[in-house]
C-alpha positions as CSV (number, residue, x, y, z in Angstrom):
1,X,-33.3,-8.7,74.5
2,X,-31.9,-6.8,71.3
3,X,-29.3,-8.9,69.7
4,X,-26.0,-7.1,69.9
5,X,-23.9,-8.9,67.7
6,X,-23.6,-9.1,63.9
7,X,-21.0,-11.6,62.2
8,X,-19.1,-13.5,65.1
9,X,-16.1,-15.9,63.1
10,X,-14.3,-18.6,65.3
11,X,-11.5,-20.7,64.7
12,X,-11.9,-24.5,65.9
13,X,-9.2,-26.4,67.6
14,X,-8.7,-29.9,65.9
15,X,-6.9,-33.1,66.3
16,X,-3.7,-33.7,63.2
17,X,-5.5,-34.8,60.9
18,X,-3.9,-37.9,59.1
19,X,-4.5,-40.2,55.8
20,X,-8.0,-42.3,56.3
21,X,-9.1,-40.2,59.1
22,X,-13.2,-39.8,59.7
23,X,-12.8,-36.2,58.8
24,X,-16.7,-35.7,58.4
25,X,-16.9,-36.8,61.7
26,X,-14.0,-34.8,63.1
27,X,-14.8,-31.9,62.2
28,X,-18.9,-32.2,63.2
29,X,-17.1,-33.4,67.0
30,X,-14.4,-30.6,67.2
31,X,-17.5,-28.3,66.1
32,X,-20.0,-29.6,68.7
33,X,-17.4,-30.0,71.7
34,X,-16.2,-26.4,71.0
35,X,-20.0,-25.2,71.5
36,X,-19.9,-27.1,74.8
37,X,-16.6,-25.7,76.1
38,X,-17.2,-21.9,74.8
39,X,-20.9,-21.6,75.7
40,X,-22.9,-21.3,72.7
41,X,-25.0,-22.6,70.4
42,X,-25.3,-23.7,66.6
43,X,-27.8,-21.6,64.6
44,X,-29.3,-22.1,61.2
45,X,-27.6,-20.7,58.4
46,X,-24.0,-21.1,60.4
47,X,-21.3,-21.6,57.9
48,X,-18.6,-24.6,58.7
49,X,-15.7,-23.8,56.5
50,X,-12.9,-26.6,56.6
51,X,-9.3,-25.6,55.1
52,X,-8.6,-28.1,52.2
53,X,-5.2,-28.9,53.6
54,X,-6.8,-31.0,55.9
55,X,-9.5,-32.6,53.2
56,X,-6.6,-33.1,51.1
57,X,-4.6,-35.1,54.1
58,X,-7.7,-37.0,55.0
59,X,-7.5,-38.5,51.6
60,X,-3.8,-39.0,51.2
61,X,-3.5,-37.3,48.3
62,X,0.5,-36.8,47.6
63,X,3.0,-37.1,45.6
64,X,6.8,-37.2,44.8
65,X,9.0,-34.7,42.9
66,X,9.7,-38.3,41.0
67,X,5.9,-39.0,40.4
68,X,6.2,-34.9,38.7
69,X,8.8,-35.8,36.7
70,X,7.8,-38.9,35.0
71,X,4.9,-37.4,34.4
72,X,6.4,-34.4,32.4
73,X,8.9,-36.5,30.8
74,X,6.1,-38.4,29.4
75,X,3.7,-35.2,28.1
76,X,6.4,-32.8,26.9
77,X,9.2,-35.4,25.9
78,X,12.3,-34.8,28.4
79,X,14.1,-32.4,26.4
80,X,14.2,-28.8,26.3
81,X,10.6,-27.2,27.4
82,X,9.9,-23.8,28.3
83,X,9.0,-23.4,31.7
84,X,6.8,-20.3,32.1
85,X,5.4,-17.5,34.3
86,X,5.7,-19.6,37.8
87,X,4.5,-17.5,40.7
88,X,7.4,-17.1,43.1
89,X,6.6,-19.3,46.0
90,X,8.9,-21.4,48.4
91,X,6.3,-23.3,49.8
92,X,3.8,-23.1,46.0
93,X,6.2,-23.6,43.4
94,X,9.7,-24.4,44.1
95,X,8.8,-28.1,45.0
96,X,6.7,-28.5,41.5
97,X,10.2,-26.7,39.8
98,X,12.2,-29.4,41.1
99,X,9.9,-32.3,40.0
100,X,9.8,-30.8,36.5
101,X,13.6,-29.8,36.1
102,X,14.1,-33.5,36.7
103,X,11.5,-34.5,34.1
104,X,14.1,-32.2,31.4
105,X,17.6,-31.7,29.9
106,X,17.5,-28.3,30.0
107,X,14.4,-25.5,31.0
108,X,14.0,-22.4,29.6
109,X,12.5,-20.1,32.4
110,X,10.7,-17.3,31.5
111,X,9.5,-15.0,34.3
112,X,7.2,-12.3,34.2
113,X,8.4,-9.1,35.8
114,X,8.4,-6.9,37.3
115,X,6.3,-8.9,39.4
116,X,4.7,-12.8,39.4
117,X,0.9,-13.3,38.9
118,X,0.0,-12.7,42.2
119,X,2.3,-9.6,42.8
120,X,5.6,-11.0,44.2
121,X,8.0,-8.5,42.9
122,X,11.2,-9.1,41.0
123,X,11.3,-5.2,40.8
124,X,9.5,-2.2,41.0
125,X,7.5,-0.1,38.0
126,X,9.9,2.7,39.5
127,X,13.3,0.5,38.3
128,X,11.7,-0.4,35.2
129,X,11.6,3.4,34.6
130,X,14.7,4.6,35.3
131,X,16.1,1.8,33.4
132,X,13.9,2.8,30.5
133,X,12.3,-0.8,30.1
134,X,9.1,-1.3,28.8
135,X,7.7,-4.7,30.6
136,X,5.3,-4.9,27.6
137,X,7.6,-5.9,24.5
138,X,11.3,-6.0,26.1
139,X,12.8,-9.6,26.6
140,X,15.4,-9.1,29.2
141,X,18.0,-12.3,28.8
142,X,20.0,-13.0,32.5
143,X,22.8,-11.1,31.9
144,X,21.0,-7.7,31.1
145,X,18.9,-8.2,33.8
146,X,21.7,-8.1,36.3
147,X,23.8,-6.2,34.7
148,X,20.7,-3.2,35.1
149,X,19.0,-4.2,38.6
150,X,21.8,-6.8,40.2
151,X,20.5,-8.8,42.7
152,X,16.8,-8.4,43.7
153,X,15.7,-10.1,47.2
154,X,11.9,-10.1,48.3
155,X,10.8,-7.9,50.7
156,X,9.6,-10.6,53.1
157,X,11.0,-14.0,52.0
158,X,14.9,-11.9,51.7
159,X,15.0,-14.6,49.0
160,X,16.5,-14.1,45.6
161,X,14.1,-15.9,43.6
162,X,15.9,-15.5,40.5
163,X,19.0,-17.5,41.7
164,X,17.3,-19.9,43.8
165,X,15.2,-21.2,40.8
166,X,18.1,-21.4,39.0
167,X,19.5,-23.0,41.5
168,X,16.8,-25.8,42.0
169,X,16.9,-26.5,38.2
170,X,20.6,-27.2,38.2
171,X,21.1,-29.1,41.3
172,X,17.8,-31.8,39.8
173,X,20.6,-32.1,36.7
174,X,19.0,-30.2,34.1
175,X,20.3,-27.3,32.3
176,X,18.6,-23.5,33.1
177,X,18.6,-21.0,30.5
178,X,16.7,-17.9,32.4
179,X,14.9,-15.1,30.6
180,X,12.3,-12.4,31.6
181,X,9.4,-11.7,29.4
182,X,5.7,-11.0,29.7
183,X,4.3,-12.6,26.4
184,X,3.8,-15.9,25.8
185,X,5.3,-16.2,22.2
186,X,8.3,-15.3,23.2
187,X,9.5,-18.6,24.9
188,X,9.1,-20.0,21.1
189,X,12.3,-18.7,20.2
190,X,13.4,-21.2,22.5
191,X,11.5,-24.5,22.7
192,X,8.1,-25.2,21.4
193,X,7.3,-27.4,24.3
194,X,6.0,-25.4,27.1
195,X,4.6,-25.9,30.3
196,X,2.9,-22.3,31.2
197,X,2.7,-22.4,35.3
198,X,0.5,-19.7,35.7
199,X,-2.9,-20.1,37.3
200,X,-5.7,-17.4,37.1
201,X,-4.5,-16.6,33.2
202,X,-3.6,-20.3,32.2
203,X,-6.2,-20.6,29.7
204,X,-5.5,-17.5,27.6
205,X,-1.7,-18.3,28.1
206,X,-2.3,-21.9,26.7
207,X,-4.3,-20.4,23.5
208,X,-1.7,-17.4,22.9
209,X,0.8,-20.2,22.8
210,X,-1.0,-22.7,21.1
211,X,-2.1,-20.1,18.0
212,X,1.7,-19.0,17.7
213,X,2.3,-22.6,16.9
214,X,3.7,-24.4,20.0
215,X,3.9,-27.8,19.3
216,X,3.1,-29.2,23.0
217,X,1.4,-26.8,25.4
218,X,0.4,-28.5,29.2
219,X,-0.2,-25.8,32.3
220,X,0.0,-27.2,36.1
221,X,-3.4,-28.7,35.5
222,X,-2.4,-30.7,32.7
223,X,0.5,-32.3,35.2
224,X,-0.6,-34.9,37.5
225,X,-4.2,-35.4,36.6
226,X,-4.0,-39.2,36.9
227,X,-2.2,-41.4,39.3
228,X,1.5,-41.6,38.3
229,X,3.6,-44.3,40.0
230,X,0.4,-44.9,42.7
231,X,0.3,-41.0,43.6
232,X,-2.1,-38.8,44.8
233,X,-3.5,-37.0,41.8
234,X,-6.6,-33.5,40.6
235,X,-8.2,-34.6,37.6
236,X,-9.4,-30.9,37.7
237,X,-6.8,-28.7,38.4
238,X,-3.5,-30.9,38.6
239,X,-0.5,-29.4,40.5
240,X,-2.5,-26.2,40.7
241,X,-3.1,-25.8,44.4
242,X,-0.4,-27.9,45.6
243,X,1.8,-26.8,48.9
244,X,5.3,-28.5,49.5
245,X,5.1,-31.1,52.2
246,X,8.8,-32.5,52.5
247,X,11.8,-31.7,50.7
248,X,10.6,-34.6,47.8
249,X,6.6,-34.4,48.5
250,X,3.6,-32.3,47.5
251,X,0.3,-32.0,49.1
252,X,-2.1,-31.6,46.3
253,X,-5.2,-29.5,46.0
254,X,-8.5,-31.9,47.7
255,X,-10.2,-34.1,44.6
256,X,-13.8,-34.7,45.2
257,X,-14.7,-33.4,48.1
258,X,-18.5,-32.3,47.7
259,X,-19.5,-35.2,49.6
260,X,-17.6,-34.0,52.5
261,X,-19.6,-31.0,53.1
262,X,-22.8,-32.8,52.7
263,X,-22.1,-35.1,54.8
264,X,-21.2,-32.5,57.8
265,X,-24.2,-30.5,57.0
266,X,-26.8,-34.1,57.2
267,X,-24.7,-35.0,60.6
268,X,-25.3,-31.1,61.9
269,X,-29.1,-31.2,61.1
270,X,-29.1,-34.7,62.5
271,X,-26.9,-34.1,65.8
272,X,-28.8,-30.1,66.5
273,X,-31.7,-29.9,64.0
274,X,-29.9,-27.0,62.6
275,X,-29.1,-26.4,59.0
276,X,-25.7,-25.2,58.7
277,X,-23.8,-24.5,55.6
278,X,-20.8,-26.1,54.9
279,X,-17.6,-25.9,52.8
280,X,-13.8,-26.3,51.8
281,X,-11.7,-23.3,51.8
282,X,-7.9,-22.6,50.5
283,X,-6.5,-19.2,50.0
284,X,-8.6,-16.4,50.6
285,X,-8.9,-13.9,47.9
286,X,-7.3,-10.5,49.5
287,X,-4.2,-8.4,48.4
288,X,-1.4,-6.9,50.8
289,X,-1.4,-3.3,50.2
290,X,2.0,-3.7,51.7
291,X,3.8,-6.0,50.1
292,X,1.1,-6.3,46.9
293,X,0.4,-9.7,47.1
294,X,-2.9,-10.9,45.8
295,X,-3.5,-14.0,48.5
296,X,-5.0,-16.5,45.7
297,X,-2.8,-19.0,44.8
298,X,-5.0,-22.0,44.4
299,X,-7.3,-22.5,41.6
300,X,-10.5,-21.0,43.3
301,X,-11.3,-20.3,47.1
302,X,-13.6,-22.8,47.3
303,X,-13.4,-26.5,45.2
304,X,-16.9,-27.5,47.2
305,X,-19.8,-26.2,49.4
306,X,-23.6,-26.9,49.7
307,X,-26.3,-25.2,48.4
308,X,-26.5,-22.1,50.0
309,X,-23.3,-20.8,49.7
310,X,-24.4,-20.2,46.1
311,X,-24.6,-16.4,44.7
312,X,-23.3,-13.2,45.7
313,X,-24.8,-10.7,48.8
314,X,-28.1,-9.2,48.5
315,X,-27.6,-6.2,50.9
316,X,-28.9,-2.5,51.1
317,X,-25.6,0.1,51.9
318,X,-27.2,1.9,55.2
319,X,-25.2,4.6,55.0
320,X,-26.9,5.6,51.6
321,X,-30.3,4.8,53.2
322,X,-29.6,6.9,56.0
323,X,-27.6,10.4,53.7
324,X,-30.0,10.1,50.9
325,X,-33.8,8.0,51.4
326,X,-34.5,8.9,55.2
327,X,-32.0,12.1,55.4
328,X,-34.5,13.8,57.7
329,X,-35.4,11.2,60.1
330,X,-33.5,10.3,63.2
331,X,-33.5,8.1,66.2
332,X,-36.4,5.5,66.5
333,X,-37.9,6.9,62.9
334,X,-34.7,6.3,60.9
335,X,-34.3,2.8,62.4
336,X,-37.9,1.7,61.6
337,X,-37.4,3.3,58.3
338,X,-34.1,1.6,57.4
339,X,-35.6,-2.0,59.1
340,X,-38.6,-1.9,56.7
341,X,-36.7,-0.9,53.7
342,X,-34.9,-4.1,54.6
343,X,-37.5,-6.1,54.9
344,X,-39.3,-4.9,51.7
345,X,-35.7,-5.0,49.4
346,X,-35.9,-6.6,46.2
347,X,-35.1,-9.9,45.4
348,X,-32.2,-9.0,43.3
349,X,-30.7,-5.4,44.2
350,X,-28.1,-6.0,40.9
351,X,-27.7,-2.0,39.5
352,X,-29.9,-0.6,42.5
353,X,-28.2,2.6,43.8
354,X,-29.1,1.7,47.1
355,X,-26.6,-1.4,46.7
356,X,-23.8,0.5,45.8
357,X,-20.5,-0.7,47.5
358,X,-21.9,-3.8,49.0
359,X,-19.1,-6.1,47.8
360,X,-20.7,-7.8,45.3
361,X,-18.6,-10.7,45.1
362,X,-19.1,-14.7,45.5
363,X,-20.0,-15.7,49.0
364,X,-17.4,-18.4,48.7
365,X,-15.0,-15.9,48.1
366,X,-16.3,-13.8,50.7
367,X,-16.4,-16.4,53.3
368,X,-13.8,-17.9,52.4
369,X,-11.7,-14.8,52.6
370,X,-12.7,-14.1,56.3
371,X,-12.0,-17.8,57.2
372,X,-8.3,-18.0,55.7
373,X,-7.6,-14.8,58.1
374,X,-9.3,-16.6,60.8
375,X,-7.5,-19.3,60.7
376,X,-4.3,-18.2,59.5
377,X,-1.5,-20.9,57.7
378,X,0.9,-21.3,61.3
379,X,0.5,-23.1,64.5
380,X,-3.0,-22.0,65.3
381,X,-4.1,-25.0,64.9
382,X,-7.7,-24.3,63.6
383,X,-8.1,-25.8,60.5
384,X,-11.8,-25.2,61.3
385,X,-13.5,-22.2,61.4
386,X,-17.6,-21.4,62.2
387,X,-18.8,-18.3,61.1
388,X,-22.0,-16.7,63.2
389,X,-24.1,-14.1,61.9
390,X,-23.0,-13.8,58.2
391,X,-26.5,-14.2,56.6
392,X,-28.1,-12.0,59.7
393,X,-29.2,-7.9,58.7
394,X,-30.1,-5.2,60.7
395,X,-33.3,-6.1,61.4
396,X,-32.4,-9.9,63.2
């Protein structure tokens, strides 16, 4: 029979993971006992996608708002450091803020506006208008800030973030000093120790900073790349990717983790015969056309996957097949016709008009994307998700 289905994407129910478990092992069992229950079967080229909160559990990598702070005491001196473009997170940043406002006498923080990197708005363009600021070049110190747009609380959060960083900063026993600015020279005027917290941009931020002569620079993945006190630790990416576990602990982004998802993929083949794909996903990389938030808050959507999640799509658009190469064929014709164009398309399709709004992006970030939504960030409790279908065309 004629296969009906395209991409099929399923969350899988596991145990809590905890520090030491067999995760490789877990997840291949959760993976295999689901089949079982739900009545179907593993095929080759299945993606496994695990959530790196669970990879990052498995290996117990934590650490402490105290472990933060000894470690920025130590790399940019305990004094008075700019802290700079944080996005404005509860559950991201407000943990790390504490941990470094402890590591300090006083911070400087500068925020971007009228929104954070990933589009958590201070304020609208609209405000910034009618008040006649330009975002660009004006520096907007606390009191001017209020004094034109008052109080400010997010759209979803109905949290001030303005206040409650200030807040955090004060009650750790540092000083806070807040400002809101969107180039990086201009926390010089006030420290020349700066840690820049932003993410996607850091490494234009750390040069623009560096060039106008800041004496210490370090970004989130300068922070915490090295056990501090016996803590968890990224030698990659730092506190970049790290989520707020308890009121004093961080769950940092998964370290070395490629051995994971070969390891599930050898056990797959091994257990079914099949070969499955297999990798570790965080944040998807979507934006909320409501609220205007860009999902991506860790580092990258995927720190590791095997082999053949390497590359971007290679896919014919149909719908230009079918208005433009076969416009005058219908039924069976225009299906053959459209089936062997697919199995006769080029090996690369890159600046074919035929390929034109395929989504050429990564198929980590593709896949990943679709598994974040799967699985959602609540009490689903699917840290697991298999995706059917994904590499399958018209023609399978």
């Amino acid at each position: 029979m004629e296969r009906r289905v395209g991409t099929v994407s399923r969350g899988i129910r596991c145990p809590i993971i905890r520090q030491g478990d067999d995760l490789a092992n877990i997840v291949v069992t959760s993976v295999l006992d689901a089949c079982q229950s739900e009545g179907f079967e593993l095929r080759d080229k299945d993606v496994i996608s695990v959530t790196e909160s669970i990879v990052a559990r498995s290996q117990g990598n934590y650490a402490t708002v105290q472990d933060i702070a000894d470690d920025v005491r130590a790399k940019l001196g305990g004094e008075t450091i700019g802290v700079i473009f944080p996005i404005l997170s509860r559950n991201r940043f407000a943990i790390c803020l504490k941990g470094i406002a402890m590591g300090a006498k006083k911070v400087v923080l500068m925020l971007s506006y009228p929104s954070d990197e990933v589009g958590n708005a201070l304020l609208t363009y609209d405000q910034l208008d009618e008040a006649g600021i330009n975002p660009y070049s004006d520096v907007l110190t606390l009191e001017k800030y209020r004094e034109l747009f008052g109080e400010n609380k997010h759209e979803f959060t109905g949290v001030d973030y303005v206040q409650y960083y200030a807040d955090i900063i004060t009650a750790a026993g540092a000083e806070v000093e807040v400002i809101f600015a969107n180039q990086p020279k201009t926390i010089l005027n006030y420290t020349d120790k700066v840690l820049n917290c932003d993410i996607h941009t850091r490494v234009r931020t750390k040069r623009l900073l560096k060039a106008a002569g800041a004496k210490v620079v370090c970004g989130l993945d300068d922070i915490l790349t090295a056990s501090v006190n016996g803590s968890g630790f990224n030698a990659k990416y730092g506190l970049l990717g790290s989520n707020k576990s308890t009121e004093d602990q961080i769950k940092l982004f998964p370290r070395e983790c490629q051995w994971l998802v070969e390891d599930i993929q050898k056990s797959i083949l091994e257990k079914t015969g099949k070969h499955v794909e297999v990798m570790v996903y965080g944040d998807g990389a979507f934006k909320d056309p409501q609220g205007k938030i860009w999902e991506l808050a860790d580092p990258v959507v995927s720190p590791a996957f095997t082999a053949g999640l390497v590359g971007t799509p290679n896919e014919l658009k149909l719908k230009y097949l079918a208005d433009n190469d076969f416009k005058n064929l219908n039924g069976a014709q225009l299906r053959d016709a459209i089936a062997d164009a697919i199995q006769h398309k080029e090996g690369s399709l890159v600046g074919n008009m035929a390929s034109q709004g395929t989504t050429p992006r990564q198929l980590t970030d593709l896949i990943g994307s679709l598994c974040d939504l799967t699985s959602g960030s609540g009490d689903k409790g699917t840290p697991v998700v298999l995706v059917q279908g994904y590499f399958d065309n018209f023609t399978d």
